[in-house]
N, C-alpha and C positions, 0 to 999 in steps of 0.2 A: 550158326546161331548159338548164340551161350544165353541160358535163361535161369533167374536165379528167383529165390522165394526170400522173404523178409523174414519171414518169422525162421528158417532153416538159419539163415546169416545170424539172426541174433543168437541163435543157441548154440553154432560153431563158435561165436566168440566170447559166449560165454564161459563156454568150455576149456579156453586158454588164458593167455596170464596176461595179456597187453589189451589196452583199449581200443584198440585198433586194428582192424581184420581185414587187409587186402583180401578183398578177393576177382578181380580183374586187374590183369595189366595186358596191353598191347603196345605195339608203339606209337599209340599218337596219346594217350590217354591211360589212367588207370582209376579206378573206384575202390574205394572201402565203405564199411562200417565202422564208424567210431562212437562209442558208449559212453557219457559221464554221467556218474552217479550223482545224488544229491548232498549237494555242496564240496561235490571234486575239485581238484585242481587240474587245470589242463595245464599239461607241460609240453606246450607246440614252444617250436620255434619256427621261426619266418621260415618260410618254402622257398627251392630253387624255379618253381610252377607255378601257373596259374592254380586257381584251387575254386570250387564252388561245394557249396553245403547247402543240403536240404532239409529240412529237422521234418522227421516221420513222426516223433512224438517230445515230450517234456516241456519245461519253461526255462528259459535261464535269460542271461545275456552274452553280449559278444561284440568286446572293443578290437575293432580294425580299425589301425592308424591311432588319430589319435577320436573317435566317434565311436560311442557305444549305441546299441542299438538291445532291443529285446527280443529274443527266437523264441516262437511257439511251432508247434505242425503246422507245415505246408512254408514257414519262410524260408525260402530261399539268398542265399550269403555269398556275393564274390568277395573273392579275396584274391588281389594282384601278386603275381611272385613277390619273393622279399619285404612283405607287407608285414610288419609285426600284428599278430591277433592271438584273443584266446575267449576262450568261453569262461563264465564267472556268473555268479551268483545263483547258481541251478538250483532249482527249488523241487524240481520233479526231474525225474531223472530221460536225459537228452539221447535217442536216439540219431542216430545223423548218417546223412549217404554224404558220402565224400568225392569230389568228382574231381583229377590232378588232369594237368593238360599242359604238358606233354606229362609222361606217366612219371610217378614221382620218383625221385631219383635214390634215393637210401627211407624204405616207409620204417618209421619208429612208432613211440606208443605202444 
């Protein structure tokens, strides 16, 4: 069993220089936390993996494809392999759990 604390993950990644903080990988899956600040730019590029986001807290939006939508806490985001997406217009700053499936293949950010 591997069990992790949210507010621990947010302040290891705060602690480091990228917005993005794997911290599980196995082989069928991996998770991160990823951080955008208010009015960040997310520099994703389309995934070789499935991908699902959970927003623990902030406001923003998030065009997948070509369909924008708004994330606050508790929405939930698939996003198919090779699907172009990014988060944009953050007004409060976006917490997110990041779920790849199968685990991601090179994590950036």
């Amino acid at each position: 069993m591997e069990v992790f604390k949210t507010e621990q993950l947010i302040t290891e990644q705060a602690e480091g220089e990228k917005l993005y903080l794997e911290f599980l990988r196995h082989e069928s899956m991996s998770m991160g936390l990823y951080i955008l600040p208010v009015g960040g730019v997310d520099p994703q590029q389309p995934h070789n993996e499935d991908e699902v986001y959970y927003i623990i807290s902030g406001q923003g939006q998030i065009d997948v494809g070509n369909e924008t939508q708004p994330v606050q806490p508790g929405s939930i985001v698939f996003v198919a392999a090779h699907v172009p997406h990014k988060f944009h217009t953050i007004t409060e700053e976006l917490k997110i759990l990041v779920f790849f499936a199968p685990p991601e293949s090179t994590p950036t950010n």
